[in-house]
Each structure stands twice: as C-alpha cells, then as structure tokens.
N, C-alpha and C positions, 0 to 999 in steps of 0.2 A: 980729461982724457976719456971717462965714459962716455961724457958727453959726445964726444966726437967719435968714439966707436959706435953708438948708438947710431948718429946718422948716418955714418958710414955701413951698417946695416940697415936701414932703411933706406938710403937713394940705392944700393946693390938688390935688396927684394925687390925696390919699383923698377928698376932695370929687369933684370929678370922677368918680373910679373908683364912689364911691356913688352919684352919682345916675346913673350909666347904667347897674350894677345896679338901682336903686332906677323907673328909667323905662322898662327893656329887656323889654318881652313878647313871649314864645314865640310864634313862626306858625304857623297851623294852618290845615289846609287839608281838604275833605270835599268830598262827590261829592250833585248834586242826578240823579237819573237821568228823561230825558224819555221819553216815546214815544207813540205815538197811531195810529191803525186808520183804514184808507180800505179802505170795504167797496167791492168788484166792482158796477158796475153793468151787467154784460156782457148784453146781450138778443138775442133770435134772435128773430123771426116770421115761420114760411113762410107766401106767402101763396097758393095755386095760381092757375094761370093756369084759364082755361075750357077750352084746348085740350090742356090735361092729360087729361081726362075725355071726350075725341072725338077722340083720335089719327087720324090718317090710314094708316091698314094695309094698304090695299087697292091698292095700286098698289106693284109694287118698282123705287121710286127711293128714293136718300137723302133722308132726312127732318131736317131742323133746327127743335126747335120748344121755345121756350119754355115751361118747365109751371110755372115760381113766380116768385114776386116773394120778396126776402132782405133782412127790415129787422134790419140788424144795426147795436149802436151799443157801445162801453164807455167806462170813462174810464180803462183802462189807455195809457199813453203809449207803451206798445211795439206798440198796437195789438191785431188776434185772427189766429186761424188759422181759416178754415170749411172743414169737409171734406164729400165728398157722395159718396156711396156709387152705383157704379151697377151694372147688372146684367141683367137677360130682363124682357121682358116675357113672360106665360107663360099657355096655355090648357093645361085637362087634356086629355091623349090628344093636344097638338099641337103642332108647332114652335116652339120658343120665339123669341123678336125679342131679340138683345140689341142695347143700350144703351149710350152712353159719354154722360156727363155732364163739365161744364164750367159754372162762372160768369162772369160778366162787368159789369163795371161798370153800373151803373141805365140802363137805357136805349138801350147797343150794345147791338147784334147781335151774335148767336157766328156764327162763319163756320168752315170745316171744320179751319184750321187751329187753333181755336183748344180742340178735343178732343187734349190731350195722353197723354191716361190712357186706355188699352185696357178694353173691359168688364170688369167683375170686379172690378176696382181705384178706391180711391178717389182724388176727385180734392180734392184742396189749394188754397185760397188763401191768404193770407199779407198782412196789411195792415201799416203800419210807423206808426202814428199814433191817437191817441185819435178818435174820434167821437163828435159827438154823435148823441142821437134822428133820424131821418130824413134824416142827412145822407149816409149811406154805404152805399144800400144796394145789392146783389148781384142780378143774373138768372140763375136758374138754365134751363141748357140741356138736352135729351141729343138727339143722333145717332143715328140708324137705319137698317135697311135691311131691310122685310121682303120676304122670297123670291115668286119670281114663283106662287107654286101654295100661296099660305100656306091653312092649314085655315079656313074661316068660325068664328066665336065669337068670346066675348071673351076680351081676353087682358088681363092685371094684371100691376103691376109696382107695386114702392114704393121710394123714394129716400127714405135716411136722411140728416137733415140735423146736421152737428152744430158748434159755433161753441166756440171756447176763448182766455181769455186768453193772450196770449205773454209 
C-alpha cells in the first residue's frame, strides 16, 4: 500500500513536472523604435513704416520714430529671439546720425526708456510661447539726435532684421 502510494506520487509529480515543461514558453521581448519631424514654421516680415523713408533731420532734438511693422509667428513652444542691428545714418563727406533701435509689442509706443542697447550694438528680444500668424507681432523703433549744423543731403542707414527659434 505504500508501495503503490509512492508511485502513485511519483507518475502524479512526473505528470505535473511534464506538462509544465510541456506548456512553459520562453518570453521574449523586442523594441518597436518610434519617431516623427515637426518642421519649423518660424516667419519674419519686415514691413517699413512710410516715415522710414522721410526721417526728420533737420531740427536737433531727439527723434523717436517708428520705421517697421515685425510679423513674426512659429510653432516652436519656447517661442523666438528677434534681434535688430542698429547703427549711423550716413551721407558722403558728412556727419553721420547714429541710431539705437528697440521693439515693442504691436502697437506701443517706444518711449526713451525703452532703448536699452547703445548704437552699434544689437538689440534682443526674447518671446517665451509659440505664435500664431499675425498674432504677435513687433514695432520696430530707433532714437536719434542729429546735430545742430548737420550737412544738407541725404543720409541712409539700413537695419538688419533677424528672427530665430529658441
């Protein structure tokens, strides 16, 4: 009688023990790899103002005058950087006028404080958010002072505009 419960526990283990070799599959596990492109739709359009093209020179007081319109938009979420170069206005054989430039949100006014950057030097601004088309755009300004005996001509000056992802 043990005898026969003994086997009877042993052919029941080897059952057992065979079917869960017999049911036991290996796991395996592999890599599906994803990834996808979002093109830049970053845009810039200077658009000048009319009083770009008829400065006021002739009188030496400080001058604050709008000279463009800045339709800038992207769909980066960290927003852009615009920078704007300023510099002289300049006649041959004549005193140069220089310039400080400054933007400003669509529609203020720049007022004196708001030229932080000395001629010569470019000036920054720094957005922190995506845009859309014609939602955000920039005035551009520059500051002046031409001298009380300035030379008659004309005098030219050109402001580079430049806009980048952040």
């Amino acid at each position: 009688m043990i005898n026969t419960s003994i086997r009877r526990a042993l052919v029941l283990s080897s059952l057992v023990l065979g079917a869960t070799t017999l049911f036991s599959a290996k796991a395996m596990a592999d890599t599906v790899t994803l990834n996808g492109t979002v093109a830049s739709t970053l845009t810039l359009v200077t658009t000048p103002i009319a009083a770009a093209l008829a400065l006021p020179l002739s009188t030496p007081v400080q001058q604050i005058v709008q000279v463009a319109d800045l339709a800038i938009s992207t769909n980066n979420e960290q927003g852009y950087t615009v920078t704007a170069d300023s510099g002289s206005l300049a006649k041959t054989g004549g005193t140069s006028i220089a310039y400080q430039v400054t933007t400003t949100a669509d529609a203020l006014p720049a007022v004196v404080g708001s030229f932080t950057v000395a001629s010569g030097a470019n000036h920054t601004f720094a957005s922190t958010a995506a845009n859309a088309p014609s939602s955000n755009g920039r005035d551009l300004y520059i500051m002046y002072t031409p001298a009380a005996l300035q030379d008659p001509g004309l005098y030219v000056g050109l402001i580079t505009v430049t806009v980048a992802d952040n």
